[in-house]
C-alpha beads as a LAMMPS data file, in Angstrom:
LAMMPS data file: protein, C-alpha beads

138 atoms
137 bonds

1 atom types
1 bond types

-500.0 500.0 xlo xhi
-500.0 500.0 ylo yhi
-500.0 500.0 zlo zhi

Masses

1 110.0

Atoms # bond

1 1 1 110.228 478.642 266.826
2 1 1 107.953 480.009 264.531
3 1 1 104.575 477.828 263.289
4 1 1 105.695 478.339 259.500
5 1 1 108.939 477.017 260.841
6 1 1 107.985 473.943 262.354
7 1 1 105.252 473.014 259.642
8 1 1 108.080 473.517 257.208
9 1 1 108.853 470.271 255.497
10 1 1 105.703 468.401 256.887
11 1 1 104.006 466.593 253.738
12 1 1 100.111 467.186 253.938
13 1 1 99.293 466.100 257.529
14 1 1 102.347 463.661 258.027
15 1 1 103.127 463.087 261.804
16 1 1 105.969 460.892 260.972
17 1 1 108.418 461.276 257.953
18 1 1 111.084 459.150 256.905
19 1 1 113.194 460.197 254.170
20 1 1 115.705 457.688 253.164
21 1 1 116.447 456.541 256.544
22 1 1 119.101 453.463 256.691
23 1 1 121.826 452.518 258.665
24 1 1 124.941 450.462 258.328
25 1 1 127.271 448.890 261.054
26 1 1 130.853 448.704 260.681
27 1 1 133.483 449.489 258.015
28 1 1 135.185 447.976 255.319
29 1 1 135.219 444.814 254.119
30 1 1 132.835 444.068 258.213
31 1 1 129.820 445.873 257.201
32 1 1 126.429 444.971 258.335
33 1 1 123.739 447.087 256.544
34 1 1 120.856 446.709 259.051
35 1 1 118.034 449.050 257.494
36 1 1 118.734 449.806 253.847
37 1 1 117.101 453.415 253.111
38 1 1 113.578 453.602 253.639
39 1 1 111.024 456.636 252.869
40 1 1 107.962 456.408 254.644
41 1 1 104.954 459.260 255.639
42 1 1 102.596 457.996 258.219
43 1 1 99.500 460.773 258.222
44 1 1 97.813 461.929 261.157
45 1 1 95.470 459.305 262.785
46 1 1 96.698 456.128 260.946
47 1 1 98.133 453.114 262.639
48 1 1 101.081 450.965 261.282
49 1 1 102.816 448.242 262.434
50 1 1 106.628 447.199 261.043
51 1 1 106.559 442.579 260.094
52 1 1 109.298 440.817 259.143
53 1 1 111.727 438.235 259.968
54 1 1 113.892 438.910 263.105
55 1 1 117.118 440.670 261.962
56 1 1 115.209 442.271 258.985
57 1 1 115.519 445.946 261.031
58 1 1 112.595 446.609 262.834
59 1 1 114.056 447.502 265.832
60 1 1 116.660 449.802 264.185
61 1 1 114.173 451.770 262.617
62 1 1 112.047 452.672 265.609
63 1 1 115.086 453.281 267.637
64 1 1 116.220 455.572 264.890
65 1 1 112.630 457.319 264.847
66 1 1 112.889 457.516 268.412
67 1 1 116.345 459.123 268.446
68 1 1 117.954 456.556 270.447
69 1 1 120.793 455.771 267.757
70 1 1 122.121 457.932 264.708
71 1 1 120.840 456.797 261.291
72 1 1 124.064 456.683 258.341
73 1 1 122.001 458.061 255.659
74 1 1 118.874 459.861 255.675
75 1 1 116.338 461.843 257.913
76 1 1 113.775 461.868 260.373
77 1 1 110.857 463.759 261.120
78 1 1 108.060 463.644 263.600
79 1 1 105.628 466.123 263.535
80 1 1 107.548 468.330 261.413
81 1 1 110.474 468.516 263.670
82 1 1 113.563 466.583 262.680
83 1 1 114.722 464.522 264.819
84 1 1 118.333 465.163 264.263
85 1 1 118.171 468.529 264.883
86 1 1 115.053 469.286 266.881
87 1 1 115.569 465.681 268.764
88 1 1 114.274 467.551 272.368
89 1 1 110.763 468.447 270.549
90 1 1 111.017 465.502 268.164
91 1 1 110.623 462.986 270.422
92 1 1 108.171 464.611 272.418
93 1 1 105.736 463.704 269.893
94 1 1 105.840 459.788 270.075
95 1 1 106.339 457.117 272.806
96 1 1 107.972 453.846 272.366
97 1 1 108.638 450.328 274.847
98 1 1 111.049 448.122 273.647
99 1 1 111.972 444.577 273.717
100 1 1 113.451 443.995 276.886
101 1 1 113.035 443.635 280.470
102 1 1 113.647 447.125 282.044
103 1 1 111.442 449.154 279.259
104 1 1 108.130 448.594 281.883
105 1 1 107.583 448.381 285.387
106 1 1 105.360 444.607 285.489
107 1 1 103.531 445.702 289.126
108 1 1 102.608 448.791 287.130
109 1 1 99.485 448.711 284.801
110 1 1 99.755 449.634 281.237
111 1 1 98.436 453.334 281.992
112 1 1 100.738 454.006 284.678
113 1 1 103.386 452.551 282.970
114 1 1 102.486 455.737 280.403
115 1 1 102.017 458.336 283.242
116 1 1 105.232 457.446 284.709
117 1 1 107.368 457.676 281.686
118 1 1 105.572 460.806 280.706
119 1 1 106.741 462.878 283.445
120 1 1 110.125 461.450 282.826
121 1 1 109.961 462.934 279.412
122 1 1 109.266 466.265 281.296
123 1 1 105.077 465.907 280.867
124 1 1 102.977 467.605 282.410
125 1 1 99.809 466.421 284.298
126 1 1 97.825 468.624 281.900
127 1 1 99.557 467.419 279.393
128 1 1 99.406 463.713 279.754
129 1 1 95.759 464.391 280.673
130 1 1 94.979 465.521 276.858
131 1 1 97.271 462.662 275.365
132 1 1 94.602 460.357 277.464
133 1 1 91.896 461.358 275.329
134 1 1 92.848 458.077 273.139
135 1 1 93.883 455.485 275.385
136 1 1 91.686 453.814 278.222
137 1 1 93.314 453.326 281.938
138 1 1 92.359 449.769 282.623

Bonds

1 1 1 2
2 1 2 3
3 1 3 4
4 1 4 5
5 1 5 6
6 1 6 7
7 1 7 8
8 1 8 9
9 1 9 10
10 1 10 11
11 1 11 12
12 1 12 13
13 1 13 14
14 1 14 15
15 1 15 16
16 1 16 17
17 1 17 18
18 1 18 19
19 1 19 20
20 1 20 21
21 1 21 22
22 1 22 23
23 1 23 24
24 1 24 25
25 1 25 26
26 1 26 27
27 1 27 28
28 1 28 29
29 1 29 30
30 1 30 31
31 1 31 32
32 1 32 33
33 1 33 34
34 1 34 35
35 1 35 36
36 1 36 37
37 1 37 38
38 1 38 39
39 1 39 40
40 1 40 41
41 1 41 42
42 1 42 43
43 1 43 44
44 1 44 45
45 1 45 46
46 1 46 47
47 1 47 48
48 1 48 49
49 1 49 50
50 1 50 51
51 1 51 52
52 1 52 53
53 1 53 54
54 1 54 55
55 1 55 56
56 1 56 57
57 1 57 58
58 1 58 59
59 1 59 60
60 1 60 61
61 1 61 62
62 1 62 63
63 1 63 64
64 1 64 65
65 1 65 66
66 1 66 67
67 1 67 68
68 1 68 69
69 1 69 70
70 1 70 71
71 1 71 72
72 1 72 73
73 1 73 74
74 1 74 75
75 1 75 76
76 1 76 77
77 1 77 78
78 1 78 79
79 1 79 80
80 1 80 81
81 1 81 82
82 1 82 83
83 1 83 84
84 1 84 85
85 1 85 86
86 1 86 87
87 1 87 88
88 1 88 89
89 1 89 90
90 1 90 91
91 1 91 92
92 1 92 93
93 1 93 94
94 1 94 95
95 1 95 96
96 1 96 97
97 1 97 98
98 1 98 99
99 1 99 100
100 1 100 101
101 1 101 102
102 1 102 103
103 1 103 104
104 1 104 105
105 1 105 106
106 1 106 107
107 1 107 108
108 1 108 109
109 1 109 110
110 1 110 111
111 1 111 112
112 1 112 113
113 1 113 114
114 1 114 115
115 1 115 116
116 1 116 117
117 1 117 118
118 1 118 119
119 1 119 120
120 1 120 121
121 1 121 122
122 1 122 123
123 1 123 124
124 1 124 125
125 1 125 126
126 1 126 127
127 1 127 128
128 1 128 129
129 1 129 130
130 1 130 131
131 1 131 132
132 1 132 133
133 1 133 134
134 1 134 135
135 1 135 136
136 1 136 137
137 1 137 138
């Protein structure tokens, strides 16, 4: 893929894009609308966090972002790719632990909790290596 491709669609220096993202459960009359659409553009460098009340679709979202269920309306980019069609270099670009017991490896510190699900994601040392610029392995 070309550079002017993949920047295509990318507002300013937006790393993650959500463009009236929302998803619904059910049909009919048993409908359950979990995340109602939502348009969001997180630039490069900035830190966000998603409050609310349990149930309010928190969870939904980033699972959505992360490409781990199929939004009913709307779209999702990360780092200009869209998720929905680019998911294999869409979700390259982010990392995500969920509620849950089997998300991390407790014995395991934080760090090579990171390194090991890395290389599952198909990482390279080199790779991971840069990403570490950021983080701190204690």
């Amino acid at each position: 893929m070309r550079e002017e491709q993949h920047q295509a669609g990318v507002h300013g220096d937006a790393v993650i894009e959500l463009s009236g993202l929302g998803k619904r459960y059910g049909h009919g009359k048993h409908t359950l609308t979990a995340v109602k659409p939502t348009t969001l553009s997180v630039p490069r460098g900035q830190v966000i966090g998603l409050l609310g009340p349990n149930g309010a679709g928190k969870t939904t979202i980033i699972k959505m972002i992360g490409g781990l269920i199929t939004p009913t309306w709307g779209s999702v980019k990360l780092g200009g790719y869209d998720v929905a069609r680019q998911r294999s270099h869409a979700v390259r670009q982010i990392g995500a632990v969920l509620e849950g017991s089997r998300n991390v490896y407790w014995p395991m510190s934080a760090w090579e909790n990171l390194l090991y699900f890395g290389q599952l994601k198909g990482l390279r040392g080199a790779e991971i290596n840069h990403a570490r610029s950021g983080c701190s392995p204690s």
